[in-house]
C-alpha positions, 0 to 999 in steps of 0.5 A: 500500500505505501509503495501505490501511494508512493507512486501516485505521490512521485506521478502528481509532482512529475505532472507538475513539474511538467506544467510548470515548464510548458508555462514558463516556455511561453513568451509573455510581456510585462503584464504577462500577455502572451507575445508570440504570433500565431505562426510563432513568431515573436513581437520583436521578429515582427518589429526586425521584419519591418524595419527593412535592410541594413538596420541592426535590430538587438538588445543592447542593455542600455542606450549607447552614450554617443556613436561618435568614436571619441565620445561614446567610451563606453561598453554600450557605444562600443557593442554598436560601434563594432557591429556598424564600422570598423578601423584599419583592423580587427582582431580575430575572433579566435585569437586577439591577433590585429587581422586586415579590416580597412587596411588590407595591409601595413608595414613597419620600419626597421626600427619599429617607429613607422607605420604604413597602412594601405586602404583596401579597394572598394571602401565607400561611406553610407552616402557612397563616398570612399573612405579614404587615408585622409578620413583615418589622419582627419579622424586619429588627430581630432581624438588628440584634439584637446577641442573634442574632449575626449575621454579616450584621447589617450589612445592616441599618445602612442602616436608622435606628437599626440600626447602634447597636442591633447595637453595643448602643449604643441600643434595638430600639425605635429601630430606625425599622422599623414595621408601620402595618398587616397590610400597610403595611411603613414603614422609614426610612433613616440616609441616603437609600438609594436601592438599599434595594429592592435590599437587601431582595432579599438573603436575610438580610432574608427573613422569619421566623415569629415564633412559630416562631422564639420557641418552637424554639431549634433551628427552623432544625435542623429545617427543615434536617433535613426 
């Protein structure tokens, strides 16, 4: 007798236990609505359907604080920074090793000072305009630049003449970054840097449209905004 309403006992807790999950896999909203489509579909489905191409759609936890490179340094800014642009390089995804990104190659001097980096072909900004040597030496002082207060310009010291630019100590112009052509990128470093490729990976030496950023004072509200 005690062994039948044992069994009886075990079959009553594993049938609520079982319902308890069927329950908890239901997708509901705040106010315990279910959310799913009759095709199963979720209402954020239906929302990433509707927005169309080339919008990314994802939770990112909290707003970024800006999409401008130098200002949004941030975890926020930079989760969708990476996942809209990129810089020279990036690391790869197995291994923190700097692999080509915008730069489909680069050399260094014999004494470790000189970098040269090459733009690879067929790198166009959102309104089709190419990306260019000149965008990443625009880009690179303007995060010296003490006018940008930025919280990150001190990625930029590995760079001749950056750290007494930021301190207002000496000029843009003897920032040693410098566009040799539309595709030649040529940055000379305090001291020989050897982890610079991996520098230029991080978003805050992302390039920015120049003309964008000189005409809009609130550009990276908009950019946020759309």
């Amino acid at each position: 007798m005690k062994r039948k309403w044992f069994v009886l006992l075990f079959a009553m807790l594993l049938s609520m236990v079982l319902l308890l999950a069927a329950c908890s896999g239901e997708e509901t909203d705040s106010d315990g609505d279910d959310t799913s489509t009759d095709d199963g579909e979720s209402e954020a489905d239906d929302a990433a359907d509707d927005v169309g191409d080339n919008v990314l759609v994802m939770n990112n936890g909290q707003e970024p604080t800006s999409l401008d490179p130098p200002i949004g340094n941030d975890e926020y800014s930079y989760t969708i920074l990476n996942n809209t642009g990129e810089g020279l390089t990036r690391l790869a995804q197995d291994e923190a090793v700097p692999e080509p990104a915008m730069a489909e190659d680069w050399d260094v001097s014999d004494d470790g000072l000189t970098y040269t980096f090459y733009i690879r072909d067929g790198v166009e900004w959102s309104n089709g305009e190419p990306v260019t040597a000149h965008d990443f030496e625009y880009s690179f002082k303007r995060l010296a630049d003490p006018d940008t207060a930025s919280g990150a310009a001190q990625h930029s010291y590995w760079i001749a003449g950056a750290e007494a630019f930021n301190a207002g100590e000496g000029d843009e112009e003897d920032v040693q970054v410098t566009a040799i052509d539309e595709q030649t990128l040529e940055v000379v470093m305090e001291n020989p840097t050897d982890f610079f490729p991996s520098i230029t990976a991080m978003p805050q030496l992302f390039p920015v449209h120049q003309e964008t950023v000189e005409d809009d004072a609130n550009w990276q509200e908009a950019s946020i905004r759309s």
